[in-house]
Every structure is written in structure tokens, then in C-alpha cells.
N, C-alpha and C positions, 0 to 999 in steps of 0.2 A: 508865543508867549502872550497870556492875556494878562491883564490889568484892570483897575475903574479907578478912574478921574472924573472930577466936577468941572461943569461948565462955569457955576455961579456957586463956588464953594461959599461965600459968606453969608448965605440961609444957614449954612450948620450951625454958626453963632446960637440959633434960638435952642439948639437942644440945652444950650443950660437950664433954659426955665422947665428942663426938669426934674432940677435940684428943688426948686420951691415948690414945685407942684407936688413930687413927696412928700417934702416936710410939712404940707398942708393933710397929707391922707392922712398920714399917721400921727399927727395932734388930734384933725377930729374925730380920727379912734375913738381915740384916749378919752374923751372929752363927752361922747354922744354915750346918749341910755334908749333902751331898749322902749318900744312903743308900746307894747303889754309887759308888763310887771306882776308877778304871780307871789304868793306870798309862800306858796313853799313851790320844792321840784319833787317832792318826793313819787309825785306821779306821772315823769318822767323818768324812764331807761337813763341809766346812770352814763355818762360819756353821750349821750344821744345827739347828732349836732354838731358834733366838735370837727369831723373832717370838714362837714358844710359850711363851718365857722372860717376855715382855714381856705376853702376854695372861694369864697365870696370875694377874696380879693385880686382871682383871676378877673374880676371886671376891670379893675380899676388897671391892672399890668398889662390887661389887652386896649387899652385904649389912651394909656402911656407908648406902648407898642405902635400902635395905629397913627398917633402924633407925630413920634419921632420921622416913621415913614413917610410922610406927607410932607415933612421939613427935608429929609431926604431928597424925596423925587423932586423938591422944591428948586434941590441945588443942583438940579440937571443932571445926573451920572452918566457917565458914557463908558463902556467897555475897550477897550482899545486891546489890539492886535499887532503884533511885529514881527515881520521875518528878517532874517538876517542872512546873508549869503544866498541871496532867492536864488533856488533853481528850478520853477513850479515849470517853466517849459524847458529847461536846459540849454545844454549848444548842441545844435546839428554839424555833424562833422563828417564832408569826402573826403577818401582819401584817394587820389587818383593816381596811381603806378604807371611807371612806364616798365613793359616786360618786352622791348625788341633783345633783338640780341644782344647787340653792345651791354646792356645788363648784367651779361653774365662774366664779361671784366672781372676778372683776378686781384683787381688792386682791394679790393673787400674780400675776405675773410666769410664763408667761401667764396660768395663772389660777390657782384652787389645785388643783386635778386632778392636772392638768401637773406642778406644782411638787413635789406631794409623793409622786408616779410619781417623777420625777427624783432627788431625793432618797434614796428608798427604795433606787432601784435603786444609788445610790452605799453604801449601807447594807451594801446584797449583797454587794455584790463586795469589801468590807474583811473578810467574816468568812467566810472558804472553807472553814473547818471545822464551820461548822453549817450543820444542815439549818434550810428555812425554808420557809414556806410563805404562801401568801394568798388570804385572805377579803375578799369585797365585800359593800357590804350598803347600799340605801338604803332602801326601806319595805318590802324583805326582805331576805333574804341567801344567798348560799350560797359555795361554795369555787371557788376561781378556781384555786388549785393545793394540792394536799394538801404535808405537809414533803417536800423532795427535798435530796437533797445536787447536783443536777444544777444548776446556778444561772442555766446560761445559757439553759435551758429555762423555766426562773422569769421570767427578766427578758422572754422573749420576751412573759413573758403577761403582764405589767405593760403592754408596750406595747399589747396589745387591748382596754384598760380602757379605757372610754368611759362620760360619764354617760348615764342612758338604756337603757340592758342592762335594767335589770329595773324593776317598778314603783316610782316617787319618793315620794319621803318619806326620814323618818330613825327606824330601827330599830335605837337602837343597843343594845339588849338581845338583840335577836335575832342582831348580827354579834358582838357579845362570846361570847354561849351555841353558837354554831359554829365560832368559832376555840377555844374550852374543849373541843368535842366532836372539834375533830384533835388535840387534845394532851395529853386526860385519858389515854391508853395509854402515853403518850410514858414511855421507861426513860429519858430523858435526867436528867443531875445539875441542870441549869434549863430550867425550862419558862417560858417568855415570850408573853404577847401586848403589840401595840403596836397600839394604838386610837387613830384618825384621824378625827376630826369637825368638820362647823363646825356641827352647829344641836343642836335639841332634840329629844329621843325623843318622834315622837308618832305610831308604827305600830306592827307588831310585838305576836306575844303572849305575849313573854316580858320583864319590866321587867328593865333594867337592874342594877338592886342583886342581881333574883334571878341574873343570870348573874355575877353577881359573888359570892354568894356558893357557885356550883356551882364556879367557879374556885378560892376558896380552898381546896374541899373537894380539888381535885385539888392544891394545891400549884402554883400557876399563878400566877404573877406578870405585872401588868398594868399598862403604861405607856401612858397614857391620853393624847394630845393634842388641843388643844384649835386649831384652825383658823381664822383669821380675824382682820383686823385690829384696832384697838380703835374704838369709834364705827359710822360709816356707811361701807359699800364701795359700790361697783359690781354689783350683779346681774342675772343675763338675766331679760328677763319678754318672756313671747310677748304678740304684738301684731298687727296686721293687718295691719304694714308690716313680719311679720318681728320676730327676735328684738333687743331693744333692752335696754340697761344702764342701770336707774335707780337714784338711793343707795338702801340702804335702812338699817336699823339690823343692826347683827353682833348675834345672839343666839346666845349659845352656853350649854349647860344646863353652864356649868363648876365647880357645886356637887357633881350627880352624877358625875362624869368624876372631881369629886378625892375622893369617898367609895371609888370602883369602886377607885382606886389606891390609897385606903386601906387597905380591905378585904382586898386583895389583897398587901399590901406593896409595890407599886411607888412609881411620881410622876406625879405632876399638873404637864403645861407647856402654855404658852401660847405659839403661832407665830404671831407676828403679821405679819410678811413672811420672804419666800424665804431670807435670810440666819439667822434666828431658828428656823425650821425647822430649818434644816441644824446649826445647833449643836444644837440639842436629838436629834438621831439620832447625832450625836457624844457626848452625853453618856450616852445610851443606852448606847454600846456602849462605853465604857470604862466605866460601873457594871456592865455583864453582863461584861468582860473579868477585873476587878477582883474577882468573885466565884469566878473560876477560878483566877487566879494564886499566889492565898495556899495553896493545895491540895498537897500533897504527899505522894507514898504512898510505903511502904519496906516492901518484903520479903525474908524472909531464909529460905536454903534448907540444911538439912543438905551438908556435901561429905564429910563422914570415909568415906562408904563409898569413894571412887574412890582415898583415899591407902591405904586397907585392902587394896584391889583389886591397886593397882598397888606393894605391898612384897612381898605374898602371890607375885607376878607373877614378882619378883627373885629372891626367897628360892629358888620350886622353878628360877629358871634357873640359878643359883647351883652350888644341886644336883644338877642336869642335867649341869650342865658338871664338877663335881666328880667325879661316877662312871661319866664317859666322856672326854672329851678331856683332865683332869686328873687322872686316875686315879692312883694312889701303889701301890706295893708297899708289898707288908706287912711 
């Protein structure tokens, strides 16, 4: 949104004196006679003169004109500039998945894999203005899609997540310290990881706390979730009759998950079904919204030279037109 403001608005004051500078043109109109004096016109083209009559006093409006600009550019203008809600670099956003096995735990609707692919990908498609990106990681990890602004290429690869891609276990220091390694370059004004787990770190040869504090060193903020219902769910265990769901107890390491988010400045939640999930990526992205909103930049740009430009402009047409099409005897 632009605007002009004055620097030194009380030069505008003098545009009054061009109340009296009129009512001087037009008295000595009235008042002035002609340098030659003919005693008839009949040898003159009848109406002859009469536009010439009426444009002669484009000098006097173009240097009325020329005035006022000069008192203008006097009072400093300055254009000014405002955005509101800046998002000219956006937020950079990981999202880093745990896909071991335990993921595929029963107590999520279909299970928690599914749920929080599902989930995630509704996450997507409410923030079209950031890039995002996603990392998996179960007793390793690596990048499933670097940040893209392209989103619908994003979601494609959420749907190729499967547990089982790479070796099981839960490494979640090693998928924190890879989603820190797509976003330590990141110029974005926030930098985000969202960390998805249901167990304990026990692979991996980077600890946790350590990528937590290589995080803070980038300025990397980390919302940490923690997967799984409360008590005993449902888990696949291989068997000789095929994969079967026995309860087991939910352990989840939700001591380190809420130091990481300490650390870090983010938050520490707990999704303990499909519905609790889905609020907690809602509340995500109104804390990351709500870091943007309050934002407001204003700049302001010199204009006096264009009112300088364009009196300068009037002034020599002025005089152009003065010492040719309104030329006076001497």
C-alpha cells in the first residue's frame, strides 16, 4: 500500500499566495489595452485570434503550475510503503516422520502412519506460502523431499511413505540432525522442524539433545510430537502365522522430545488419537501464523526530485511558448 507524506509540510502554507497572484491576473486583464490600436478590424477575418486570445493564458497557469511544484517539492514528499502480514521470505518448514514399525500401532485409525501422513498432508495445503519439506527416519534417516514451494509434488511423496523403506528402529537424533541440515542455510524469517515419534531413541549416532542443540545454533525451532495413546495399544509383531496385534505398553521418551522443544523454543504435545493429532498441527500453524502477523515494514522514498523535474518542465514551456507563439512587440 503506498501513500506521500511531507517531511516539512508547513512550505504548503505559501500555496495560498495563489489566491492573490490570481486575483492580480485577472484585474490586470481587465484593466490593460492593447499596444496597437486600429481604428477599424474590418480587415481582419472575423473571430480571427479568438482561440489565440484564450490560450495566452496557458502561460500564466503553467507558471502558476511551476510555483506551486517548487513549494511542493519544498515540503519534502516522501512516498511511503507498508506491508502487513510480511511474508516476502515465508517459514521453512521439516517435517520429520518417524516410519519404524511401532508406527503402524492400531491405537490410530488406521494406524498411526496413516494418520499422521493424513494429517500432515492437510497441514500442506493450508500454508501455500511456505516451502516445506520432509524427512524420515527410523534407525536411520534420510530426506524424503528437500523445502519446495511445489506442494503437490510434496504430498505425492507422503503417499510413498511406508514403514519398512529403510532399517527399524527409532533414531530420533539422527532425523532431528537432517531436518536441521535442510534448514541451517535456510534465509527464511522462521525456520521450523516438526518431529513425529512414538518410541525411544535407541539407534542412531547422533543423541538427540546433540541435534538439538545444533538446532538452536541455526535458530531452528522444534515442535516435537509425541505418538501414541496413553497405556497399552495394539502392535504388529511378526509370527509364523503372519503379522499379528498384540497390546503392548506405549513408551514414548516424552522427557527428551520436551527438553528438544525446550532447547529449541518450541512445544512439547502429546497425540494420543486421530482427533488430538489434528488439533495439535492446528495449533502449530496458528503459533507459526501468529509469529508473522504482528510483522510490519514501512519504507519511505524521497519524490521532490519528480515535482522539481516536472515545474522546471512548465517553466521552459512557459518560455517556449512566450518567445514564439506569444511573442509581444516592443
Amino acid at each position: 500500500m503506498k501513500g506521500l507524506v511531507f517531511q516539512s509540510p508547513d512550505w504548503l502554507y505559501l500555496l495560498i499566495l495563489l489566491i492573490p497572484a490570481l486575483v492580480w491576473y485577472i484585474l490586470k486583464g481587465r484593466i490593460s489595452k492593447a499596444s496597437l490600436q486600429f481604428s477599424s478590424l474590418k480587415a481582419f477575418p472575423k473571430g480571427a485570434g479568438h482561440l489565440r486570445q484564450y490560450l495566452r493564458h496557458l502561460m500564466f497557469v503553467f507558471r502558476m503550475m511551476a510555483f506551486s511544484l517548487i513549494i511542493i517539492a519544498m515540503a519534502r514528499p516522501q512516498s511511503t510503503t507498508k506491508w502487513k502480514n510480511v511474508k516476502t521470505e515465508g517459514i521453512d518448514i521439516i517435517i520429520a516422520l518417524d516410519i519404524s514399525s511401532s508406527m503402524l500401532a492400531r491405537d490410530f485409525k488406521p494406524d498411526r502412519l496413516e494418520a499422521s501422513k493424513d494429517v500432515a498432508i492437510e497441514f500442506i495445503s493450508g500454508r501455500p506460502d511456505d516451502r516445506i519439506g520432509l524427512v524420515v527416519f527410523s534407525g536411520e534417516s534420510f530426506t524424503q523431499c528437500p523445502l519446495t514451494s511445489d506442494h503437490a509434488v510434496l504430498i505425492n511423496m507422503f503417499y510413498d511413505i511406508k514403514s519398512g523403506m529403510i532399517e527399524d528402529g527409532t533414531a530420533i537424533g539422527n532425523g532431528l540432525a537432517t531436518a536441521v541440515s535442510r534448514l541451517k542455510d535456510s534465509k527464511a524469517i522462521s525456520k521450523v522442524i516438526i518431529l513425529l515419534t512414538d518410541g525411544v531413541n535407541n539407534k542412531g549416532d547422533i543423541a538427540p539433545l546433540t541435534a538439538a542443540e545444533i538446532a538452536k545454533t541455526f535458530g531452528i525451532r522444534a515442535y516435537t510430537v509425541g505418538v501414541g495413546t496413553l497405556g497399552m495399544a495394539p502392535y504388529p509383531v511378526n509370527t509364523g502365522f503372519g503379522v499379528q496385534y498384540k497390546n503392548m505398553e506405549v513408551k514414548i521418551d516424552e522427557e527428551v522430545l520436551r527438553k528438544i522443544a525446550k532447547m529449541t523454543d518450541g512445544q512439547y504435545f502429546r497425540a494420543t488419537n486421530n482427533q488430538k493429532l489434528k488439533e495439535i498441527y492446528q495449533q502449530i500453524d496458528k503459533l507459526e501464523k501468529s509469529k508473522i502477523d504482528v510483522k510490519e515494514i514501512s519504507k519511505r522514498e524521497e519524490e521532490y526530485l519528480k515535482f522539481v523535474l516536472l515545474a522546471l518542465g512548465l517553466l521552459l514551456m512557459e518560455g517556449f511558448l512566450r518567445i514564439t507563439v506569444f511573442r509581444t512587440l516592443p
